[in-house]
N, CA, C and O atoms as a GROMACS GRO file, in nm:
protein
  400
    1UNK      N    1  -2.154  -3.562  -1.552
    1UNK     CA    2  -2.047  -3.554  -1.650
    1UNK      C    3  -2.057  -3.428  -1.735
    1UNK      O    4  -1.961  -3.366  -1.781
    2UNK      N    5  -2.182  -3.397  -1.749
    2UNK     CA    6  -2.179  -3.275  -1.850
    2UNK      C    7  -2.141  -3.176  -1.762
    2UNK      O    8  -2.070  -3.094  -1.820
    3UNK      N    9  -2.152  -3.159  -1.684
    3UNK     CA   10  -2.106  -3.045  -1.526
    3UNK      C   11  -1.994  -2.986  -1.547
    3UNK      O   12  -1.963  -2.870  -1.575
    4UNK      N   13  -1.914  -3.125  -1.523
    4UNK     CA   14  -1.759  -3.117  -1.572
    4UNK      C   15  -1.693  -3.066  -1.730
    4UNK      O   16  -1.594  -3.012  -1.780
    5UNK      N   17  -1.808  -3.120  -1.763
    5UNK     CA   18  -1.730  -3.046  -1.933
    5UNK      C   19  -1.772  -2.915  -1.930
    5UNK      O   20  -1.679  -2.846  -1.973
    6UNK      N   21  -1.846  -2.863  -1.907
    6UNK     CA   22  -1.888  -2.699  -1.890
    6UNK      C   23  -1.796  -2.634  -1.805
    6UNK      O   24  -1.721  -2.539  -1.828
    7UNK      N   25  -1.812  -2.698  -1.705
    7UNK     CA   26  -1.676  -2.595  -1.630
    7UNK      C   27  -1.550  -2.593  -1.692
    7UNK      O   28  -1.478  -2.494  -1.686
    8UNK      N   29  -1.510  -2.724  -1.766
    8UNK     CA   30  -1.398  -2.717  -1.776
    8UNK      C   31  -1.384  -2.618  -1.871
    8UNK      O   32  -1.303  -2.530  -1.841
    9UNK      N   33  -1.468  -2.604  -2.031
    9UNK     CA   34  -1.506  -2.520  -2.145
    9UNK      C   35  -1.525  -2.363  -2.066
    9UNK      O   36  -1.535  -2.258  -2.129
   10UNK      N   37  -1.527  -2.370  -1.942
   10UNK     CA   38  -1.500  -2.237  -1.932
   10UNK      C   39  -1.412  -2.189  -1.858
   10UNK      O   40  -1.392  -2.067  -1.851
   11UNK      N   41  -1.330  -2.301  -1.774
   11UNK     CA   42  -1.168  -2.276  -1.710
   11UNK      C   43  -1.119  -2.210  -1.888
   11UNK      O   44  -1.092  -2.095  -1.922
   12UNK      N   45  -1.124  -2.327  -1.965
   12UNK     CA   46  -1.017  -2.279  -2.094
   12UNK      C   47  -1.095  -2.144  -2.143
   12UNK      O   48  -1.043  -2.078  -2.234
   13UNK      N   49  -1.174  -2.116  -2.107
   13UNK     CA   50  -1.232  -1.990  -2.230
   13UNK      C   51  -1.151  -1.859  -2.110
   13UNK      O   52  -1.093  -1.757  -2.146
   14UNK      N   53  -1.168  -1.893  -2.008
   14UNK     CA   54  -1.095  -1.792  -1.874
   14UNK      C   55  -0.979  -1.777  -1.891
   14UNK      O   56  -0.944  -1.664  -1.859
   15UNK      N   57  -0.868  -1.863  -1.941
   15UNK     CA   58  -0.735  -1.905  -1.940
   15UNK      C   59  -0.677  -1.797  -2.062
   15UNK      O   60  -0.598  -1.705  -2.078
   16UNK      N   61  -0.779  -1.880  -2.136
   16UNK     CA   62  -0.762  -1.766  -2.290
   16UNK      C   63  -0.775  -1.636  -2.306
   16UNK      O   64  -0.709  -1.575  -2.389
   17UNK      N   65  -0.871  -1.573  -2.219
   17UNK     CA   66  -0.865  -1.449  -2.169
   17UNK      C   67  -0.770  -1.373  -2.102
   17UNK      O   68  -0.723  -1.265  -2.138
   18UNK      N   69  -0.738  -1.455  -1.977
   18UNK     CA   70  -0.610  -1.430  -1.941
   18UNK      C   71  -0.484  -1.395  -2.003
   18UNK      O   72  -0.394  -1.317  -1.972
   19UNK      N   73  -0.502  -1.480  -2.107
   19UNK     CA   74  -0.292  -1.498  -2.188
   19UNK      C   75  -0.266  -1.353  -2.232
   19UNK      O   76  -0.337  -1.292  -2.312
   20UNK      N   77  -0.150  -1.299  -2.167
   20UNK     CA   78  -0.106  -1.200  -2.198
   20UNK      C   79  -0.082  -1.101  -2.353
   20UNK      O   80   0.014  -1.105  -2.429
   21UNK      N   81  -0.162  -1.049  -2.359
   21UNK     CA   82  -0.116  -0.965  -2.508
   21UNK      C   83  -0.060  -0.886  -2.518
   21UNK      O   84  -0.073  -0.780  -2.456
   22UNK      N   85   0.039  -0.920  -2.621
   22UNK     CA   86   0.210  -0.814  -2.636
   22UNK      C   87   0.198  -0.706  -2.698
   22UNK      O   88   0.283  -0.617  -2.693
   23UNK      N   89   0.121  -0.700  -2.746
   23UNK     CA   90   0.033  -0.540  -2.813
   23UNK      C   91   0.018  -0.408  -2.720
   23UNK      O   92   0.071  -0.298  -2.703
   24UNK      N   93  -0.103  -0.500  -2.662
   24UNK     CA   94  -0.166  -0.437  -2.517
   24UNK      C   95  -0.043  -0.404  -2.423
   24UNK      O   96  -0.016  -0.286  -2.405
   25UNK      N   97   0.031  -0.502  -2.365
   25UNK     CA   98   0.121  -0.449  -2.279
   25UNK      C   99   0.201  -0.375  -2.319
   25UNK      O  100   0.247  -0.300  -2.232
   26UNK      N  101   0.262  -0.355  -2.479
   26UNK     CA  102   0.372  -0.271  -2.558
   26UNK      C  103   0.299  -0.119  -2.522
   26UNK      O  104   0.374  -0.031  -2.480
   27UNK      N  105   0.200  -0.099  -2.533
   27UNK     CA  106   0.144   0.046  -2.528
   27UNK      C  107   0.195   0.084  -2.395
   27UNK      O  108   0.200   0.206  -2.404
   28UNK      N  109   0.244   0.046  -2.250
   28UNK     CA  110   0.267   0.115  -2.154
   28UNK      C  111   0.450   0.147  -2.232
   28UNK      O  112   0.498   0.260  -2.216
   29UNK      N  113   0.509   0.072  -2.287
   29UNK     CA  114   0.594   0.077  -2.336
   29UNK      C  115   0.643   0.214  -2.457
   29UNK      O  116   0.746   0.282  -2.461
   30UNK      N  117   0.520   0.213  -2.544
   30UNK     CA  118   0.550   0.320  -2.656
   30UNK      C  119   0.567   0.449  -2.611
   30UNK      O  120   0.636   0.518  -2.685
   31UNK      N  121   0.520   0.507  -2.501
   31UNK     CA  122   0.536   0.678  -2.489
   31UNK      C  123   0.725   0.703  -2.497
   31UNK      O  124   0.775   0.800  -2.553
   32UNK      N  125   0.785   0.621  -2.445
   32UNK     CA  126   0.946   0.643  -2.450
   32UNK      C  127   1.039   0.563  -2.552
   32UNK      O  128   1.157   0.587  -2.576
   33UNK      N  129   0.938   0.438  -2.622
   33UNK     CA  130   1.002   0.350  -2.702
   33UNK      C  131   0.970   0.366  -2.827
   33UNK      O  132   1.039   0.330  -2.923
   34UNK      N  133   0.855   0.425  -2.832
   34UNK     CA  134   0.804   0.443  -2.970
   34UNK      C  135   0.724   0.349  -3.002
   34UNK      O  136   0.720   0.252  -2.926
   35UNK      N  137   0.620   0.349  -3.143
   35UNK     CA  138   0.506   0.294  -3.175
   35UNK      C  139   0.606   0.164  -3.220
   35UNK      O  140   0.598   0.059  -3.157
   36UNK      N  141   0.659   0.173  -3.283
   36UNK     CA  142   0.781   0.068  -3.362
   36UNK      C  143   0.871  -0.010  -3.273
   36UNK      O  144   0.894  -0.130  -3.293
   37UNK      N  145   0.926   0.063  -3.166
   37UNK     CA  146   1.047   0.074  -3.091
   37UNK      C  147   1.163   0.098  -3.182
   37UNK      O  148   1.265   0.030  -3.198
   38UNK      N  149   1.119   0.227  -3.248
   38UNK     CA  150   1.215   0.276  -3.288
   38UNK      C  151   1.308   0.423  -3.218
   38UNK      O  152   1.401   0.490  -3.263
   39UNK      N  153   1.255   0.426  -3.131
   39UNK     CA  154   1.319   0.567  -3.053
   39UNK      C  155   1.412   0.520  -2.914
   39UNK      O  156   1.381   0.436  -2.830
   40UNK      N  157   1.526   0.597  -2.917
   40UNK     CA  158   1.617   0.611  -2.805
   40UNK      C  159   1.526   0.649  -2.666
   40UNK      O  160   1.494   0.759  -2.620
   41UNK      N  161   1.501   0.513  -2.618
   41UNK     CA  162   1.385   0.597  -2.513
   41UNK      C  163   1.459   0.687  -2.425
   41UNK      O  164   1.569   0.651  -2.382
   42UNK      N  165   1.394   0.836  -2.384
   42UNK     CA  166   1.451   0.925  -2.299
   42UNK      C  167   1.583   0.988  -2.365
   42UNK      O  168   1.653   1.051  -2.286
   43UNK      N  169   1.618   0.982  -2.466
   43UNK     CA  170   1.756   0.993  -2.560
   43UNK      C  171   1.884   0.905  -2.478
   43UNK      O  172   2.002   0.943  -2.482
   44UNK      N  173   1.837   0.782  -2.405
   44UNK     CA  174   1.969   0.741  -2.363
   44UNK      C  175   1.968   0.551  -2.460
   44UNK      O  176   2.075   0.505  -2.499
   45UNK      N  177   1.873   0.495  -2.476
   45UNK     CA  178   1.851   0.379  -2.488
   45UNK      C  179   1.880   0.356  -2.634
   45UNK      O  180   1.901   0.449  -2.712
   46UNK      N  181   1.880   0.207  -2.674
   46UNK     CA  182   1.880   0.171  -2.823
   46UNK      C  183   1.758   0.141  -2.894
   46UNK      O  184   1.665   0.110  -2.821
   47UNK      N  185   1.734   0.143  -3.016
   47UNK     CA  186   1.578   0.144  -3.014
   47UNK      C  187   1.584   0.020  -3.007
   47UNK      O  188   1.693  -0.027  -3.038
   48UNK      N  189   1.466  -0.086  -2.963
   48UNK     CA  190   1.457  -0.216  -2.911
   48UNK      C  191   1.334  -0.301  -3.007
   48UNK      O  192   1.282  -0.405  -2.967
   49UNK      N  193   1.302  -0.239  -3.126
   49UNK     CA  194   1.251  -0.277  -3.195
   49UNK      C  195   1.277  -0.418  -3.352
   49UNK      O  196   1.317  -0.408  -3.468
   50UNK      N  197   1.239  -0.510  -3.286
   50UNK     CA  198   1.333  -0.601  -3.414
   50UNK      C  199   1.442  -0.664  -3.301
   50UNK      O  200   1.511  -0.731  -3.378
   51UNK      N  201   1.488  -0.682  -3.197
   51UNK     CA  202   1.537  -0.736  -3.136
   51UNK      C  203   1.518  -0.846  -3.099
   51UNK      O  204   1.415  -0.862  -3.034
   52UNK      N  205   1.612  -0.976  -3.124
   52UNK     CA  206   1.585  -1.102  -3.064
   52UNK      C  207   1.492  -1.129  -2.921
   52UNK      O  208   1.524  -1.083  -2.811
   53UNK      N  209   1.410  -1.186  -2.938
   53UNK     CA  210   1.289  -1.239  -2.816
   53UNK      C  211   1.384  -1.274  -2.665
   53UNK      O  212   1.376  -1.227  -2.551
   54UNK      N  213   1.483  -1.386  -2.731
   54UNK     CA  214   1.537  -1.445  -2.587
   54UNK      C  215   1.627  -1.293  -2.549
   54UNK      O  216   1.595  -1.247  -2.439
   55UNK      N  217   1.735  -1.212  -2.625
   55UNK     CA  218   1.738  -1.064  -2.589
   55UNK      C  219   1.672  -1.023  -2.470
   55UNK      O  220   1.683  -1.007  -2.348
   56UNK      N  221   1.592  -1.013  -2.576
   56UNK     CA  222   1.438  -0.941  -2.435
   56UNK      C  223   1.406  -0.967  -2.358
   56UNK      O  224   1.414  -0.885  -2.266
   57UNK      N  225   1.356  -1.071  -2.337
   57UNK     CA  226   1.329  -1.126  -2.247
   57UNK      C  227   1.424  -1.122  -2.141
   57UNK      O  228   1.372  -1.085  -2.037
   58UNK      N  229   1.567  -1.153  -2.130
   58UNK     CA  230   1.667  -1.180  -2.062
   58UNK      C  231   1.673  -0.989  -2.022
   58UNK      O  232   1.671  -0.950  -1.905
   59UNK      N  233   1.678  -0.918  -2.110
   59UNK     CA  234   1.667  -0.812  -2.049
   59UNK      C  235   1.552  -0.728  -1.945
   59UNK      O  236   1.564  -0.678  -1.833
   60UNK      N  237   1.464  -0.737  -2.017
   60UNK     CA  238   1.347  -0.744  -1.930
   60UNK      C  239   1.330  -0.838  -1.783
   60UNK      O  240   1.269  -0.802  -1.682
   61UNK      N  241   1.380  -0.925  -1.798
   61UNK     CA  242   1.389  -0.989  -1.641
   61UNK      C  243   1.488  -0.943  -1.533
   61UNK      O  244   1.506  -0.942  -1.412
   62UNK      N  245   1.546  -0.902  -1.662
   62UNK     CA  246   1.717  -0.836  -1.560
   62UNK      C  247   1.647  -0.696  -1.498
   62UNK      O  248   1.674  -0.672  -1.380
   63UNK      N  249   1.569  -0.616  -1.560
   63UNK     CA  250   1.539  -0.473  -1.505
   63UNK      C  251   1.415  -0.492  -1.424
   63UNK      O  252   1.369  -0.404  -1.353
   64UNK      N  253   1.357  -0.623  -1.440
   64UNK     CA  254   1.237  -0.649  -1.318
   64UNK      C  255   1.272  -0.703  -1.187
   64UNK      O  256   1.212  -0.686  -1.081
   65UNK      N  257   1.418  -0.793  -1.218
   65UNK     CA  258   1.530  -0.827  -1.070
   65UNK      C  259   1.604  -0.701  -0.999
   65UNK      O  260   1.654  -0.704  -0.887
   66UNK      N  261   1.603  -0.616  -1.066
   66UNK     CA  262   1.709  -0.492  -1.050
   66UNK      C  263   1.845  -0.523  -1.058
   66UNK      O  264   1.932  -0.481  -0.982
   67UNK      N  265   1.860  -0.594  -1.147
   67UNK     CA  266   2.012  -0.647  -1.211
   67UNK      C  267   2.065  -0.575  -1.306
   67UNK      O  268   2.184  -0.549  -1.323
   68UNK      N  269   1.946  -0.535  -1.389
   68UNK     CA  270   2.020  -0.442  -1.541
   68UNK      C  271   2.016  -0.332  -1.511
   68UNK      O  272   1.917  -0.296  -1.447
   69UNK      N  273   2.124  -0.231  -1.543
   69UNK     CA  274   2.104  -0.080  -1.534
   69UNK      C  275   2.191  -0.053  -1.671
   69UNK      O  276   2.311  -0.080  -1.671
   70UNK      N  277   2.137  -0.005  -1.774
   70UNK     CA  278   2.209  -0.014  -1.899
   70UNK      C  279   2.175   0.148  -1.912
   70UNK      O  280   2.075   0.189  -1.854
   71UNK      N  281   2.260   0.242  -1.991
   71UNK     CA  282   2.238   0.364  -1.967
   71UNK      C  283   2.155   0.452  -1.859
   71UNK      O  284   2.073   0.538  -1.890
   72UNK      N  285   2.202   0.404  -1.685
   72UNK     CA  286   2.152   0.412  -1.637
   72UNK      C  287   1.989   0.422  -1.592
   72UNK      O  288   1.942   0.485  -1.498
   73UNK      N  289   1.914   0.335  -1.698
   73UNK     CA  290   1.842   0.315  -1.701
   73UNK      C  291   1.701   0.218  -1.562
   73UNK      O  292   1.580   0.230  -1.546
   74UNK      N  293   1.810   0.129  -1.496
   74UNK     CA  294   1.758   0.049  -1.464
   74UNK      C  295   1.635   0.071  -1.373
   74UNK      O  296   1.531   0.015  -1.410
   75UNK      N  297   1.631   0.165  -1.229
   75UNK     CA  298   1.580   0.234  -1.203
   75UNK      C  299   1.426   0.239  -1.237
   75UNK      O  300   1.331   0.175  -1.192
   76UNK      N  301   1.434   0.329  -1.324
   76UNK     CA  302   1.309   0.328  -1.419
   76UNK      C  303   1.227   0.202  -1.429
   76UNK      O  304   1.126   0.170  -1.366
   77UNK      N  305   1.286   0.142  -1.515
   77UNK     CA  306   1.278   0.011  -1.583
   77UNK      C  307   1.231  -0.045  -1.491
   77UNK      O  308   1.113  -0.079  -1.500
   78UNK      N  309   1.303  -0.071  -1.376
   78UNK     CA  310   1.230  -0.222  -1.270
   78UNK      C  311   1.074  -0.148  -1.260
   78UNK      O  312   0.967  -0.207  -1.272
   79UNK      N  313   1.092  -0.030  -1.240
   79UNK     CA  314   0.943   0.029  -1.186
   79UNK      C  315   0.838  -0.049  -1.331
   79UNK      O  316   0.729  -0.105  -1.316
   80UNK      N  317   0.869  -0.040  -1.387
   80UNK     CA  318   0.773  -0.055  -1.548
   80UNK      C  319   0.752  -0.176  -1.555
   80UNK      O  320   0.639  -0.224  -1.567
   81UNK      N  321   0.870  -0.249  -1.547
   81UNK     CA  322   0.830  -0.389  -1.491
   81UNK      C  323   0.807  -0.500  -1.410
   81UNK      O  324   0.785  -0.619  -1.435
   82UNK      N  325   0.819  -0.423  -1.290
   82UNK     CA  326   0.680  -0.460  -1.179
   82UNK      C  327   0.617  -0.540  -1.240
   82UNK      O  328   0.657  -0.651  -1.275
   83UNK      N  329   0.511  -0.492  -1.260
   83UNK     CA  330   0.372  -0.532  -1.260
   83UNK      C  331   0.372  -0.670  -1.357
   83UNK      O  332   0.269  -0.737  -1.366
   84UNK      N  333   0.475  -0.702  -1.418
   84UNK     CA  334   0.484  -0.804  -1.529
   84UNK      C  335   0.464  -0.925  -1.479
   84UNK      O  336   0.426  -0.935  -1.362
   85UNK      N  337   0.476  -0.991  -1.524
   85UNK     CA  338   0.471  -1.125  -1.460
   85UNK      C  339   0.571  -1.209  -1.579
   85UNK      O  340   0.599  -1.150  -1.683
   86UNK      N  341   0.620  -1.346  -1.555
   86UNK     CA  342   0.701  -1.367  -1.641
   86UNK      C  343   0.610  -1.435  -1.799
   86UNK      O  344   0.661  -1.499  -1.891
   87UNK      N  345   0.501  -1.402  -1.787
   87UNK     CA  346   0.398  -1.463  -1.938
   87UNK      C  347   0.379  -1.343  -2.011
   87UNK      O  348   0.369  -1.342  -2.134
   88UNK      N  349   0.373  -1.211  -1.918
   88UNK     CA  350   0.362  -1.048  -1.982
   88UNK      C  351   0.484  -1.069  -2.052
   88UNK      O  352   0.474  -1.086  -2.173
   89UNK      N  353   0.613  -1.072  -1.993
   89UNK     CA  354   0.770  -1.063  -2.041
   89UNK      C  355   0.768  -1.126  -2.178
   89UNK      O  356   0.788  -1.073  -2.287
   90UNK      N  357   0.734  -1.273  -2.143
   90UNK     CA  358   0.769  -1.337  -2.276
   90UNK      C  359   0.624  -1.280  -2.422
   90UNK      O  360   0.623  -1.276  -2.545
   91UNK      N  361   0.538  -1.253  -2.326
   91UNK     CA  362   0.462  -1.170  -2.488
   91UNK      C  363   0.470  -1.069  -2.529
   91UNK      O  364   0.454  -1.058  -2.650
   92UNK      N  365   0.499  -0.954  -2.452
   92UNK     CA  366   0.543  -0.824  -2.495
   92UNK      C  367   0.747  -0.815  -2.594
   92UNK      O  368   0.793  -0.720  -2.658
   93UNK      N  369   0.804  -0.926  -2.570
   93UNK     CA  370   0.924  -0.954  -2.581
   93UNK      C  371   0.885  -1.057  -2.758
   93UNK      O  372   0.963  -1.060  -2.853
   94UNK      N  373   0.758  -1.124  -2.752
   94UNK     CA  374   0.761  -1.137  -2.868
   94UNK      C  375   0.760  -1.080  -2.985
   94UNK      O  376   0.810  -1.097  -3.096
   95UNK      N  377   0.623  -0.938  -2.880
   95UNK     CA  378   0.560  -0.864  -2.983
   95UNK      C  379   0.670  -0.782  -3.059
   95UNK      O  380   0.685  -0.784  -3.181
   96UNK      N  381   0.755  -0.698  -2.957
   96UNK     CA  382   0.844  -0.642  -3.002
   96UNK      C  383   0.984  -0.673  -3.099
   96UNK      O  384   1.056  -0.605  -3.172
   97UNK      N  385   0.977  -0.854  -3.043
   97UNK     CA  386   1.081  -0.925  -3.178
   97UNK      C  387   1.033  -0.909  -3.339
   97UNK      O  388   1.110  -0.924  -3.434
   98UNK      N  389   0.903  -0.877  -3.349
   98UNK     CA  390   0.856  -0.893  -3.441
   98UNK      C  391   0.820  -0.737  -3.528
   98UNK      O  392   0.770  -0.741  -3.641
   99UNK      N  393   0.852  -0.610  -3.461
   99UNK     CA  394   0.852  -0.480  -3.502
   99UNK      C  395   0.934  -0.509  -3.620
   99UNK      O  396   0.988  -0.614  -3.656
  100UNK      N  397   0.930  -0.314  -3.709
  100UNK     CA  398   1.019  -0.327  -3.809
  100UNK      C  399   1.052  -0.183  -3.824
  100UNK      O  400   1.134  -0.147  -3.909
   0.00000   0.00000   0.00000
């Protein structure tokens, strides 16, 4: 029985490690968005800083489907968000609801 509680105390300590941080992932984000997301990324975009979560998110999924192309942007975008997964989306989409 104690076997089981150890492993399990360290599935959750693994899990927790895992969970995506919206910080961390925002930095592949800032060179065109800004530290804030206050910059027109590439001079075509809106700054995306302070923007509603579900927003984001919904956008961000759209440019990882190759559905969104918003100032011809999309392109780009799916490339960036590749690598996301949909737990990256929703934490980097928090972090950035919460800029100022």
């Amino acid at each position: 029985m104690k076997k089981i509680a150890i492993v399990s105390l360290m599935a959750a300590g693994a899990i927790s490690l895992m969970a995506a941080d919206g910080a961390a992932l925002y930095k592949k984000c800032a060179g065109c968005h800004g530290a804030k997301g206050e910059k027109h990324a590439l001079g075509k975009s809106q700054p995306i800083g302070g923007w509603d979560k579900a927003k984001l998110v919904e956008a961000l999924k759209g440019y990882k489907a190759g559905t969104r192309n918003v100032y011809g942007m999309g392109g780009l975008m799916k490339g960036q968000m590749a690598s996301y997964s949909d737990a990256d989306i929703e934490a980097v989409s928090e972090y950035i609801s919460k800029m100022k």
